[in-house]
KERO-639559 format. One record per residue: x negated, y, z of N, C-alpha, C, CB in turn. Coordinates in steps of 0.001 Angstrom, whole numbers, plus 500000, padded with zeros to 6 digits. Glycine has a CB too. Example, Ala and Ser with C-alpha at 12.3 -4.5 7.8 and 13.67 -1.06 7.14 Angstrom:
     nX     nY     nZ    caX    caY    caZ     cX     cY     cZ    cbX    cbY    cbZ
 486810 494310 507800 487700 495500 507800 486800 496700 507800 488692 495527 509046
 487150 497750 507080 486330 498940 507140 487100 500030 507870 485916 499402 505725
END
This chain:
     nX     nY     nZ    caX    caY    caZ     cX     cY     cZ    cbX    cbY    cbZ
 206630 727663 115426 206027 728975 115175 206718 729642 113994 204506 728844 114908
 206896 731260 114214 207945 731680 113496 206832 732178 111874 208955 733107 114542
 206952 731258 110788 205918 732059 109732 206189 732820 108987 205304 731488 108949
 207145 734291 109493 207174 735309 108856 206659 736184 109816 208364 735588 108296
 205763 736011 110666 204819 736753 111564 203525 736641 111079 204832 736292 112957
 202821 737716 110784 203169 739152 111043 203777 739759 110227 202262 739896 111246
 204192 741075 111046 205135 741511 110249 204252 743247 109704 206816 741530 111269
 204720 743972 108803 204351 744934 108395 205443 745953 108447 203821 744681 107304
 205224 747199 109338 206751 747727 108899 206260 749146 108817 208223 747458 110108
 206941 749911 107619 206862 751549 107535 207654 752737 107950 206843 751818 106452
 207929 753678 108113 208507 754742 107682 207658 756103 106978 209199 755061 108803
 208657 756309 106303 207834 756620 104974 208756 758316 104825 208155 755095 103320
 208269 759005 105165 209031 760499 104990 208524 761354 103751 208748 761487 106381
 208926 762821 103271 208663 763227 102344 206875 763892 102798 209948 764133 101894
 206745 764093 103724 205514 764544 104141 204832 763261 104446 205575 765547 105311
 204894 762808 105570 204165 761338 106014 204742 760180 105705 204003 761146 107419
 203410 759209 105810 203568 757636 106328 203229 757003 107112 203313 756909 105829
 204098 756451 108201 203833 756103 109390 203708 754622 108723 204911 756517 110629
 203064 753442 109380 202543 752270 109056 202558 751622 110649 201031 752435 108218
 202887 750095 110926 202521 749693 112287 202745 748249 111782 203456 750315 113694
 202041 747842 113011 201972 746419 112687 202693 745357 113577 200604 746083 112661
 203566 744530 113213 204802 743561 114361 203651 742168 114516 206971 742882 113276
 203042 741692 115211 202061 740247 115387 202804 739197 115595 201035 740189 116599
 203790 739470 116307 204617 738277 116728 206054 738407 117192 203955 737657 117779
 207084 737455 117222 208449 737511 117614 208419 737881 119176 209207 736094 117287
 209141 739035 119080 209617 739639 120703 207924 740629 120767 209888 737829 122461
 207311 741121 119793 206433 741996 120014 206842 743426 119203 205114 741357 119638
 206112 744481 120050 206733 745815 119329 205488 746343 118235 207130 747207 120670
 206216 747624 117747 205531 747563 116579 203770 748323 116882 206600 748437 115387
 203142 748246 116900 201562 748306 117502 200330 748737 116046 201128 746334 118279
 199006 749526 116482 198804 749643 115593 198755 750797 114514 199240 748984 115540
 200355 751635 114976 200785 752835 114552 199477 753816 113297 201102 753624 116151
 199699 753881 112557 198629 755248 111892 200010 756121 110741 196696 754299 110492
 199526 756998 111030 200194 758094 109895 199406 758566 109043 200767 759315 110398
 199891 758898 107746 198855 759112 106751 199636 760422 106173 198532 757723 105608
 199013 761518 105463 199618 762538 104690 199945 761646 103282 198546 763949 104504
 201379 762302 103254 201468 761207 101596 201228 762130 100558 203201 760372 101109
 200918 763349 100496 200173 764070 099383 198806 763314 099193 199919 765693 099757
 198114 763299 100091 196806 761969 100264 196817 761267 099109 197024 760713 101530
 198123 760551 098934 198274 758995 098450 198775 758678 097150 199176 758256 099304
 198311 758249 096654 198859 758458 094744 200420 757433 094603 197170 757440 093218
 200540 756613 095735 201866 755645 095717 201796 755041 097370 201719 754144 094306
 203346 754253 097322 203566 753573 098664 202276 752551 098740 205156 752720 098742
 201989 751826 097490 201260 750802 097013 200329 750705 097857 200818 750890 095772
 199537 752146 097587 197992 752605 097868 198080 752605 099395 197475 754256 097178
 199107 753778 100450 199057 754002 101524 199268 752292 102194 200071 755205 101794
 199608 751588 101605 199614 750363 102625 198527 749629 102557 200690 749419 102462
 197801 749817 101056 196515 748790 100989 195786 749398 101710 195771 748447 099668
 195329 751121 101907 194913 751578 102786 194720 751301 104168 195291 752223 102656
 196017 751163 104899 196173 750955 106113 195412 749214 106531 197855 751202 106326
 196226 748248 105964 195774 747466 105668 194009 747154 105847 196337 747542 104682
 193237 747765 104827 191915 747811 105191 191156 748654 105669 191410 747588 104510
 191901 749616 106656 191442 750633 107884 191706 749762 108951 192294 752155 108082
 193182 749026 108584 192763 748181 110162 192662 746403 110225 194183 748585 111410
 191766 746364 109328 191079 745472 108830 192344 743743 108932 189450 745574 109842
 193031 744072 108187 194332 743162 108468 194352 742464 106858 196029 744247 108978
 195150 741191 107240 195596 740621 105367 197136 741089 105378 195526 738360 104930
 197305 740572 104173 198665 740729 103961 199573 739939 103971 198850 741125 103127
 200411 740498 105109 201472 740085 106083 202542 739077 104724 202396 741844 107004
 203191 738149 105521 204478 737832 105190 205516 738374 104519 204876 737662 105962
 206030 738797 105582 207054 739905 105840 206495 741344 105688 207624 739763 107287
 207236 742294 105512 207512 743950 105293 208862 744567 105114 206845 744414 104062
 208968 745470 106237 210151 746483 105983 209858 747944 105939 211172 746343 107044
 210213 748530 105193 210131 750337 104601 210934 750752 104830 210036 750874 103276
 210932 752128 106175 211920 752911 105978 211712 754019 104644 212112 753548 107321
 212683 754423 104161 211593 755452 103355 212880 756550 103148 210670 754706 101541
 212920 757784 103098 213435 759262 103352 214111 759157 101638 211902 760772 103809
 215144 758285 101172 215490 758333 100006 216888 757775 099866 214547 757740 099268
 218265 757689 099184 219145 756677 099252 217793 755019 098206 221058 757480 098211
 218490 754069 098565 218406 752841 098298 219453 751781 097816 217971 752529 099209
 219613 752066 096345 220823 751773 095744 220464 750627 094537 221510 753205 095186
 219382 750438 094664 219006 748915 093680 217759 749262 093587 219748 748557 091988
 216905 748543 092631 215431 748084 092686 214421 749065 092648 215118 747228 091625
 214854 750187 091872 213944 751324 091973 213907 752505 092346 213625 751526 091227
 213354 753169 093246 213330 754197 093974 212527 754702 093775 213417 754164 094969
 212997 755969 093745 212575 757466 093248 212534 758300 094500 213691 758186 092119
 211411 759203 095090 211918 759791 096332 212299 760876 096157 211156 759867 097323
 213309 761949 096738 213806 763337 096274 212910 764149 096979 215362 763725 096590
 212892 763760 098359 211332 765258 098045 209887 764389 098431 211406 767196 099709
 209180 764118 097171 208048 763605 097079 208238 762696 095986 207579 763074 098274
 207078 763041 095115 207163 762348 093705 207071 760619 093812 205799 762960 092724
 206792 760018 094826 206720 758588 094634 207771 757915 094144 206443 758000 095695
 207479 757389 093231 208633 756349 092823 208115 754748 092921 209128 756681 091148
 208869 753524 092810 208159 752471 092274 209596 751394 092342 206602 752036 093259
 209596 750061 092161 209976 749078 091999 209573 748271 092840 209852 748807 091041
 211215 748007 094047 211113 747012 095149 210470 745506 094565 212707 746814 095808
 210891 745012 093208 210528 744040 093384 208830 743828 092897 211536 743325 092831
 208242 745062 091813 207240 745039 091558 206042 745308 092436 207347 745570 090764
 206585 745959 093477 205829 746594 094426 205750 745106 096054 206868 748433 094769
 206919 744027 095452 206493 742601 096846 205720 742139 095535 208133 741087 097820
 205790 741617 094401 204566 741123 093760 203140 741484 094208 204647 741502 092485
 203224 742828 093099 202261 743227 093678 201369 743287 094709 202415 743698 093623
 201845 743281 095661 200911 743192 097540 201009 741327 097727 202359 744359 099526
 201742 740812 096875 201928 739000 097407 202804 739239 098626 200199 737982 098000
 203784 739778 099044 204384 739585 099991 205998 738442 099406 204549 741189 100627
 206220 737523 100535 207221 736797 100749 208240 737645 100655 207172 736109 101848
 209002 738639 101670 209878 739159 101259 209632 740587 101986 211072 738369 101436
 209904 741783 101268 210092 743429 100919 211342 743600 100962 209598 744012 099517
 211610 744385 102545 213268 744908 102802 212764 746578 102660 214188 744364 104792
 213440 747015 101918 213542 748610 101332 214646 749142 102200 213992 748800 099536
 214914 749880 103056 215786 750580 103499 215670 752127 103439 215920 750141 104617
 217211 752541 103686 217156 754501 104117 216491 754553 105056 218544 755450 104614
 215764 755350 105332 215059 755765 106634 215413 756338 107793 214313 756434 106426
 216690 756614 107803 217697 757252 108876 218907 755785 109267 218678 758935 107964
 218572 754526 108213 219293 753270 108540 218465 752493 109421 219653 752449 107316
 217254 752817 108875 216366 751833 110110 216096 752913 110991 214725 750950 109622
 216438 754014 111746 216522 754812 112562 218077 754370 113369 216315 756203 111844
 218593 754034 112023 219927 753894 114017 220088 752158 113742 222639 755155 113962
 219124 751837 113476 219101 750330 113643 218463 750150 114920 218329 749526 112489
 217302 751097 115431 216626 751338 116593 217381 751625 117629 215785 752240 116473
 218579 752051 117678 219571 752709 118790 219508 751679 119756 221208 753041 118328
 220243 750253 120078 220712 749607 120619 219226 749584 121879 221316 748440 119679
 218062 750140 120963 216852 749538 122031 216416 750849 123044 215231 748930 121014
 216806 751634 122793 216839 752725 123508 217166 753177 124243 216960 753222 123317
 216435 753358 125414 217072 753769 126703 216293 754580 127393 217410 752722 127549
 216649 755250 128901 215783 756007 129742 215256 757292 129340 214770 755282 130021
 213781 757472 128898 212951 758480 128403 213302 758539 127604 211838 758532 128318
 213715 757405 126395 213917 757531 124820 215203 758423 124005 214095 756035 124376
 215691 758561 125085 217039 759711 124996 217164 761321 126123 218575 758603 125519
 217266 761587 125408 218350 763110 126380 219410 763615 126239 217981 764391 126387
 220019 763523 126843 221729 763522 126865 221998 765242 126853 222533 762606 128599
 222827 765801 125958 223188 767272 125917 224567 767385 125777 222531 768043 124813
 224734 768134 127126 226645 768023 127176 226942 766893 127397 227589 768334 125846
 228222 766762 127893 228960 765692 128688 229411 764483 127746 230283 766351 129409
 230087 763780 128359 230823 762831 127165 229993 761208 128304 229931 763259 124716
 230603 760195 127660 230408 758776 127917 230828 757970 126766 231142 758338 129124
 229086 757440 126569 229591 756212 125008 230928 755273 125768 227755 754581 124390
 231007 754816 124609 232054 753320 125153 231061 752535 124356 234130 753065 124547
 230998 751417 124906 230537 750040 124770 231240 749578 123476 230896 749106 126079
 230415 749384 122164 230833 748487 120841 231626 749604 119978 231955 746971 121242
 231724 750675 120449 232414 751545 119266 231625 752526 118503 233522 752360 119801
 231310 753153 117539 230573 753464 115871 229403 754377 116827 231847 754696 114227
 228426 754283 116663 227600 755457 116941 227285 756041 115263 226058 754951 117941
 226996 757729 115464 226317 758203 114355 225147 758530 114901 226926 759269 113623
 224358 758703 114259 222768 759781 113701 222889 760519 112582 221335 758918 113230
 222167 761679 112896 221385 762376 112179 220384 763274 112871 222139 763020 111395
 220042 763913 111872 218555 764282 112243 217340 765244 110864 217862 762513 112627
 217135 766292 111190 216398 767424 110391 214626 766752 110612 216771 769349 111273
 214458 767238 109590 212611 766873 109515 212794 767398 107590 211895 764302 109987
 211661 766888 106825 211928 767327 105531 213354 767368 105074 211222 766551 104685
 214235 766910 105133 215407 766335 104926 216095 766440 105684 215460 765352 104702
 217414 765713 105477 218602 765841 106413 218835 764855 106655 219708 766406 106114
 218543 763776 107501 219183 762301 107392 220059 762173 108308 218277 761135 107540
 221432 761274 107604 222880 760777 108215 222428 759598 108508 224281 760725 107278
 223539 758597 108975 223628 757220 109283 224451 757316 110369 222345 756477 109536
 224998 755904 110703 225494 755397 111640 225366 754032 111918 226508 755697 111590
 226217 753326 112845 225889 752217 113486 226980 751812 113851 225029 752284 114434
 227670 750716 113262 228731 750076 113753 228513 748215 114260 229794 750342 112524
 229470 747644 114951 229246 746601 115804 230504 745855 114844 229393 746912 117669
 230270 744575 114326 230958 743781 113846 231727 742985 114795 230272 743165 113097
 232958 742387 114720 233151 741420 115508 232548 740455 116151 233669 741042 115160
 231246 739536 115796 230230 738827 115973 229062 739578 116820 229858 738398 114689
 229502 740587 117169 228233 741130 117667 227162 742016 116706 227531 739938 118154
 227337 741403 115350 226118 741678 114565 225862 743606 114058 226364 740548 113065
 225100 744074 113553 224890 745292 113913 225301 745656 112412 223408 745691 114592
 226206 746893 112060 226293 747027 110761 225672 748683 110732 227929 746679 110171
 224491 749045 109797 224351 750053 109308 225288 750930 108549 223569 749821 108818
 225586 752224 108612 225748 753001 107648 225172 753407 106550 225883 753649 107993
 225132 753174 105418 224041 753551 104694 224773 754801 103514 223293 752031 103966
 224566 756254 103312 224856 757754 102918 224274 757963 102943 225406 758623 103226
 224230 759628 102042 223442 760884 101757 224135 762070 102412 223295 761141 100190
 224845 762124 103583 225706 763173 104192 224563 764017 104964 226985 762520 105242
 223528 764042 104468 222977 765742 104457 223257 766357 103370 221438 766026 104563
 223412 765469 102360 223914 766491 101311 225683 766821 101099 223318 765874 099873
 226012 766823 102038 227776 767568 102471 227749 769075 102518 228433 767121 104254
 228765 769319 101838 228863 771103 102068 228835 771427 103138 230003 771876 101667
 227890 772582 103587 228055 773222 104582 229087 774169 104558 227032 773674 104866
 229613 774353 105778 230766 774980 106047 230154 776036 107642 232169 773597 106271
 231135 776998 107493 230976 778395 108240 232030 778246 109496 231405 779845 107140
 231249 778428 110443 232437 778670 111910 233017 780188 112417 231572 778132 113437
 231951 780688 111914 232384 782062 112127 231503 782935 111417 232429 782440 113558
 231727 784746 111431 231472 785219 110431 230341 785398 109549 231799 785918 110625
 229275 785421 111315 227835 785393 110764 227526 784349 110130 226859 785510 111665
 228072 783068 110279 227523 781970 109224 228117 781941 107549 227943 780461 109921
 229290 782781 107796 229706 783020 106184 228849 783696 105605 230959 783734 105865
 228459 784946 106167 227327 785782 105362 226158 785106 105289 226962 787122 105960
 225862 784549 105884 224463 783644 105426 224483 782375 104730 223686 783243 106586
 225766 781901 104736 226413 780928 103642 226014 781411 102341 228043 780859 103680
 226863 782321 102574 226713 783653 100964 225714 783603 100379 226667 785324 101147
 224554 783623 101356 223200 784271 100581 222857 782694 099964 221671 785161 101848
 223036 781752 100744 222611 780354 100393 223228 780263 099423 222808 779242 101245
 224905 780680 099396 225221 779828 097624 224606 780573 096342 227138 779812 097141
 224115 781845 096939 223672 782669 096065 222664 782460 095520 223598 783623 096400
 221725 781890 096156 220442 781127 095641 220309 780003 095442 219537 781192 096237
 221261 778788 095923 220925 777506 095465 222275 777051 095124 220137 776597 096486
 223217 777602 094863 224511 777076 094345 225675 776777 094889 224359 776177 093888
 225024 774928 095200 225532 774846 096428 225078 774859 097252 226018 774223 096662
 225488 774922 098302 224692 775164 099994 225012 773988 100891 225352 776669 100970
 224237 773095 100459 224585 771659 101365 224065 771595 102805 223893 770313 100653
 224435 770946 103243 224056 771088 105010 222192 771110 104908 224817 769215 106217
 221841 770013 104382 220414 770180 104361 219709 771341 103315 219896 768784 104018
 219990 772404 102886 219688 773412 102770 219609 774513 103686 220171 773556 102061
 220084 774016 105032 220303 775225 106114 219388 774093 107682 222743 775747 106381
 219610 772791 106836 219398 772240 108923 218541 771115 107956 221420 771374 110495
 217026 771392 107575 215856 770662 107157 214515 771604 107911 215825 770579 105300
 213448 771419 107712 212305 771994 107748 212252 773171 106916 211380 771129 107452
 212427 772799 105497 213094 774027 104283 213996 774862 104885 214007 773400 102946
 215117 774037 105434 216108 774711 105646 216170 775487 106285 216793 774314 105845
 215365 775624 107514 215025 776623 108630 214480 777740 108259 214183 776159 109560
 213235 777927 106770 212748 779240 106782 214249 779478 105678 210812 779553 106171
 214465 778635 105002 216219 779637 104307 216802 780407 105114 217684 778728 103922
 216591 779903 106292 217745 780574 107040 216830 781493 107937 218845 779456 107955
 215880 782163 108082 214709 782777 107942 214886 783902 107069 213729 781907 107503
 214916 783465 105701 214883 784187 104999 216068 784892 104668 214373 783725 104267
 217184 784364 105132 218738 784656 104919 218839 785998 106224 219956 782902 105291
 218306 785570 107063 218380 786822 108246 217199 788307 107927 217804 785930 110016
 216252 787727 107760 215551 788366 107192 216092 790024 106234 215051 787262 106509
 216826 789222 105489 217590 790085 104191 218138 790595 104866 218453 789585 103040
 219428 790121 105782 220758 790976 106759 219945 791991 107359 221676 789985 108181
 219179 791602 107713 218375 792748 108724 217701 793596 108067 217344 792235 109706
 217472 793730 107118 216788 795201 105810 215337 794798 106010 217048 797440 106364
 214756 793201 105963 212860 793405 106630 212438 792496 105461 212225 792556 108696
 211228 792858 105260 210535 791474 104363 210275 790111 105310 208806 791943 103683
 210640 789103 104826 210156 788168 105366 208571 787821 105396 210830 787333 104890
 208634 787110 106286 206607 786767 106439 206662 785674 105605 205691 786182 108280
 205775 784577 105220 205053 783616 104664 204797 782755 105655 203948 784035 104031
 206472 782325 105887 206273 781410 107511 206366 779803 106780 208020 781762 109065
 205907 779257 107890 206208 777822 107731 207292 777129 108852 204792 777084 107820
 208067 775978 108522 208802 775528 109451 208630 775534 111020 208897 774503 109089
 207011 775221 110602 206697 775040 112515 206558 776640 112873 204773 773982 113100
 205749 777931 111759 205912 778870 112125 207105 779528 112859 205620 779233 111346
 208457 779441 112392 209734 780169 112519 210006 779260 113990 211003 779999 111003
 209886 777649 113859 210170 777256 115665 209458 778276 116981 209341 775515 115984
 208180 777847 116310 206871 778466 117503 207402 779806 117797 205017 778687 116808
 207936 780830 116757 208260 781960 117160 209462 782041 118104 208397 782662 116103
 210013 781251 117854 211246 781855 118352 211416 780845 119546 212567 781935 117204
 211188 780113 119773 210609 779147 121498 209854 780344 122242 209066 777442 121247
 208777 781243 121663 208190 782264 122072 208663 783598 122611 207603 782420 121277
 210132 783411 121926 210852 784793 121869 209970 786305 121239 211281 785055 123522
 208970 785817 120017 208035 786220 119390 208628 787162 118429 207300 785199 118901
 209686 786566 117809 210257 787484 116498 211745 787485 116982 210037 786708 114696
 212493 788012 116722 214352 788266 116713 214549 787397 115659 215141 790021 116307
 213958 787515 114160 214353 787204 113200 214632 785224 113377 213287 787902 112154
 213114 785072 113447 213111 783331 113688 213768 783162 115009 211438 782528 113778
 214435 783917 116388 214986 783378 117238 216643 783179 116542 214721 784222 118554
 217045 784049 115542 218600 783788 114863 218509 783098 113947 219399 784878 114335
 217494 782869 113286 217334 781731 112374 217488 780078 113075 215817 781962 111734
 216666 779981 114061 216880 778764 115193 217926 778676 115712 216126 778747 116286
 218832 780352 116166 219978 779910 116489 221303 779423 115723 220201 780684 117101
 220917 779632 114859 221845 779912 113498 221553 777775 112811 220725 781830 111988
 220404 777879 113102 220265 776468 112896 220279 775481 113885 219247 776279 112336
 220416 775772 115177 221320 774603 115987 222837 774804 115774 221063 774659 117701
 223339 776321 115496 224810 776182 115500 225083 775619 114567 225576 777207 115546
 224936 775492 112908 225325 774739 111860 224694 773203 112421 224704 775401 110337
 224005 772718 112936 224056 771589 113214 225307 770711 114256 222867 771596 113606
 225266 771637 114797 225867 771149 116021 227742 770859 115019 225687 772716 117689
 227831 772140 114481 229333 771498 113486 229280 770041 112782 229634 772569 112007
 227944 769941 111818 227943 769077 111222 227851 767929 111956 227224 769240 110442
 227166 767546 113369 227814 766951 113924 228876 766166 114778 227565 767058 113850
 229323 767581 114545 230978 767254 115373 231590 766547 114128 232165 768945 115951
 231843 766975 112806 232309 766646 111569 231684 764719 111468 231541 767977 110278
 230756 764852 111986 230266 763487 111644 230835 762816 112444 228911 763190 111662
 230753 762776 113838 231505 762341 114478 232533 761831 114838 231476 762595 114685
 233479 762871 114146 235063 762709 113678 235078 761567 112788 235728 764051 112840
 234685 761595 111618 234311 760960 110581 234579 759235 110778 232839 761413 110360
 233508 759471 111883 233106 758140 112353 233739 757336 113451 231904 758248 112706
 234634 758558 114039 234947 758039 115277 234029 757405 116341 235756 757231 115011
 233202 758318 115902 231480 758017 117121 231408 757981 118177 230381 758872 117266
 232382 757437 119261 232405 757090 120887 231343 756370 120950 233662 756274 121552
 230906 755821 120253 229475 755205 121111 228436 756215 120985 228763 753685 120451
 228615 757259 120559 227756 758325 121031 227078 758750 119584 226618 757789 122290
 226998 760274 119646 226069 761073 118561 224420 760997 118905 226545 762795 118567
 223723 760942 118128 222377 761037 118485 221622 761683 117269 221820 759630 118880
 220763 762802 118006 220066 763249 116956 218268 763153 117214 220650 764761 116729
 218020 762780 115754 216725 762494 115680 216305 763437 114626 216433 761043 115426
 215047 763249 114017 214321 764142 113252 213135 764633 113976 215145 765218 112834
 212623 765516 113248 211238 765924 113352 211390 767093 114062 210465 766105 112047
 212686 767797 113958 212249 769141 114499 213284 769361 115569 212211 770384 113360
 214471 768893 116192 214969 769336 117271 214362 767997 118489 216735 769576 116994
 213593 767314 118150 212699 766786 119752 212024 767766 120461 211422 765694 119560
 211010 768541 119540 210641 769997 119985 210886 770659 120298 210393 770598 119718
 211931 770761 120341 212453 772199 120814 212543 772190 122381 214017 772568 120159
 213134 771129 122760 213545 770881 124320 214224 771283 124639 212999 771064 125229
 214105 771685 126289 215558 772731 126498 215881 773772 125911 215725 773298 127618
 215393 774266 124683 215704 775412 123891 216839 775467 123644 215127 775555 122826
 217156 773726 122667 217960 773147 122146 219351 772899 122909 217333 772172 121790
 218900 772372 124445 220107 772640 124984 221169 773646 125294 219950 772364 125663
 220227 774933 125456 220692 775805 125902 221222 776971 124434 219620 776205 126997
 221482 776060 123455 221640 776648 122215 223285 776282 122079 220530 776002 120987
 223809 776768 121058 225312 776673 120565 225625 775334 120131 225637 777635 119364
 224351 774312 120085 224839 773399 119374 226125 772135 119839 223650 772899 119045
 225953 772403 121283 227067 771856 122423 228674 772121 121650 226901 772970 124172
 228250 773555 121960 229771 774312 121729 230553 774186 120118 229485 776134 122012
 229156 774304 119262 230017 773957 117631 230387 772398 118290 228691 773921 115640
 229561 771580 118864 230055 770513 117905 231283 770218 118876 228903 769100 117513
 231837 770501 119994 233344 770158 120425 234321 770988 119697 233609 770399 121988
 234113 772205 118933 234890 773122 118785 235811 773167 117485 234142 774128 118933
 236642 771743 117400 237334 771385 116640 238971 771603 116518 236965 770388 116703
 239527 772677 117485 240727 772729 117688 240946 771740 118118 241420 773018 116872
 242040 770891 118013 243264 770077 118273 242405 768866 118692 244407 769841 116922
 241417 768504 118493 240530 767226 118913 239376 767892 119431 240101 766125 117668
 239045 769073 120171 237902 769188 121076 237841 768723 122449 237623 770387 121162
 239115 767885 123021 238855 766855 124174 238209 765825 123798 239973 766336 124801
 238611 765534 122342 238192 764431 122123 236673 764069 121862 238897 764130 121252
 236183 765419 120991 234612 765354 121075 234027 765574 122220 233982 766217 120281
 234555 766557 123078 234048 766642 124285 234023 765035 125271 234954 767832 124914
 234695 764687 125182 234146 763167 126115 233352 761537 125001 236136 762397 127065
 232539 762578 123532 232022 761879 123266 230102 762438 123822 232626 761646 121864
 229120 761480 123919 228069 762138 124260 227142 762352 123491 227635 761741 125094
 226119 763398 123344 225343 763705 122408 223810 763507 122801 225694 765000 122028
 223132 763118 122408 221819 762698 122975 220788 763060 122172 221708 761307 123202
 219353 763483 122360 217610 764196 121053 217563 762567 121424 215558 765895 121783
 216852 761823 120561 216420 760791 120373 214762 761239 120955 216770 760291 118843
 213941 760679 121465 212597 761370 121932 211796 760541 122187 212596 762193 123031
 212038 759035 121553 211252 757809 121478 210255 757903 120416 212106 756620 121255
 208865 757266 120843 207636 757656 119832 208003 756294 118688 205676 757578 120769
 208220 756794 117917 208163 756619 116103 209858 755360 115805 205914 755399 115449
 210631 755753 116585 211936 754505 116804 211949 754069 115058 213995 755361 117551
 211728 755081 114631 212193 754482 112698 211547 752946 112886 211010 755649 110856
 210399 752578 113252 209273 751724 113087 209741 750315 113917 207831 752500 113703
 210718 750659 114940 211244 749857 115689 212345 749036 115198 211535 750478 116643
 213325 750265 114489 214566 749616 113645 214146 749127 112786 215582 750341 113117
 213077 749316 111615 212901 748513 110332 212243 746954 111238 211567 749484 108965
 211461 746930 111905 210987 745562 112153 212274 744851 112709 209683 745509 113215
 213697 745753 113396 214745 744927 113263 215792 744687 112524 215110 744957 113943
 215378 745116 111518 216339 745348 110656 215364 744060 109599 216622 747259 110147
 214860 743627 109807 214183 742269 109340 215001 741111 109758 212709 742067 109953
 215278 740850 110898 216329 739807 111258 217737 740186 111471 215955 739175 112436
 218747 741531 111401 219267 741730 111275 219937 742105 109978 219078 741984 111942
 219415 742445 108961 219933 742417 107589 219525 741652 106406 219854 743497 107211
 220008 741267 105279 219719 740112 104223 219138 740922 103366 220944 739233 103560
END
């Protein structure tokens, strides 16, 4: 009998905390609750919480995705004040061992399990078998990652902050709204234009071009509208924010040499649906000159599996030290 069962595993975003529970080897993660983390005064609290909502002890094992880089013992989150100490924080709860990961690492740690419903394929292309996949993916943040295959089989994460990469302009209308972005935040990193934030920026960036006051929208406001064909403004803001995505993933791609396929996850292009397909984001991301055969026969896929972060951290328990 394996006695690091049960297992406890999170993902932990700047808005929510998802929580689920692993019972046993070859079981999925079950259990599921999300909590608002404004709610929660620390990670600490939201797990003792969960914990005695669903009337459980404390597990063995635990893995955290959490929406932050993870570069030694203490973590600080960038959008959401939680901070604490990996190792004070396995004391603390009595846990055996506390794996801290990026939250977009235990997101394409989930890839390999994914199939059928859990994907949608946009635009052409064919993975190859064992060569780099990337992710990324908009929700509060911008999260990168990738996924590479060791000689052994064994699964190697990417672990970066390449939402925070300069954004760059394909054509003219994205320079002028570049403009307005460096104008207000300096620099204009990709996740300043392709986040939840980033969407009313770019909201508010059209807004201005067009001589109008902006409304007092919220992220889901500016989607809903413009899925609706409700406002002009939030339908070029959406469009404007699949086309800068769709570059940054061609760029990633390249990067990576991602034949095993691009995949995007996040909070906000699952929603969209065929919106999304039928958006520019196809066309930026082959539209590399001299290597757009080459992106073109890589494939791009919405990730659309319920909570995959939750899947990769419980494997990313026997897959990483």
């Amino acid at each position: 009998m394996d006695q690091t069962y049960p297992r406890l595993v999170g993902d932990i975003g700047g808005t929510n905390a998802r929580l689920a529970w692993v019972a046993a080897s070859g079981r999925l993660p079950e259990r599921v609750k999300t909590y608002a983390c404004a709610d929660h005064e620390s990670l600490e609290s939201v797990i003792r919480a969960y914990l005695v909502q669903e009337g459980l002890d404390i597990p063995p094992w635990c893995a955290i995705g959490i929406a932050n880089p993870v570069t030694g013992d203490w973590v600080q989150m960038t959008n959401h004040h939680w901070a604490f100490s990996i190792r004070a924080l396995r004391e603390s709860l009595g846990l055996q061992r506390l794996l801290v990961l990026n939250d977009f690492t235990a997101l394409a740690m989930s890839l390999p399990s994914l199939a059928g419903g859990d994907l949608r394929p946009v635009g052409g292309g064919q993975a190859v078998q064992g060569e780099p996949r990337a992710l990324l993916g908009a929700g509060t943040g911008l999260g990168v990652s990738g996924l590479l295959s060791s000689s052994g089989g064994r699964l190697v994460p990417v672990n970066g902050e390449g939402g925070h990469v300069t954004l760059a302009a394909a054509d003219e209308e994205e320079e002028v709204v570049l403009r307005l972005l460096r104008r207000r935040f300096g620099h204009a990193s990709a996740e300043r234009a392709l986040s939840g934030p980033g969407l009313v920026h770019l909201y508010d960036a059209v807004c201005e071009l067009r001589g109008v006051a902006p409304a007092s929208l919220t992220p889901a406001d500016v989607s809903r509208a413009a899925l609706a064909a409700e406002d002009p403004a939030c339908e070029q803001a959406l469009a404007l924010f699949c086309s800068f995505l769709g570059n940054v993933a061609g760029n990633l791609a390249l990067t990576l040499g991602a034949r095993g396929g691009v995949y995007i996850g996040g909070g906000i292009v699952p929603r969209l649906g065929t919106w999304f397909d039928r958006s520019a984001f196809r066309r930026r991301f082959e539209d590399k000159g001299r290597f757009s055969a080459y992106l073109a026969g890589i494939p791009t896929y919405v990730v659309q599996a319920e909570h995959p972060a939750l899947l990769g951290a419980a494997r990313a328990l026997d897959e990483l030290s």
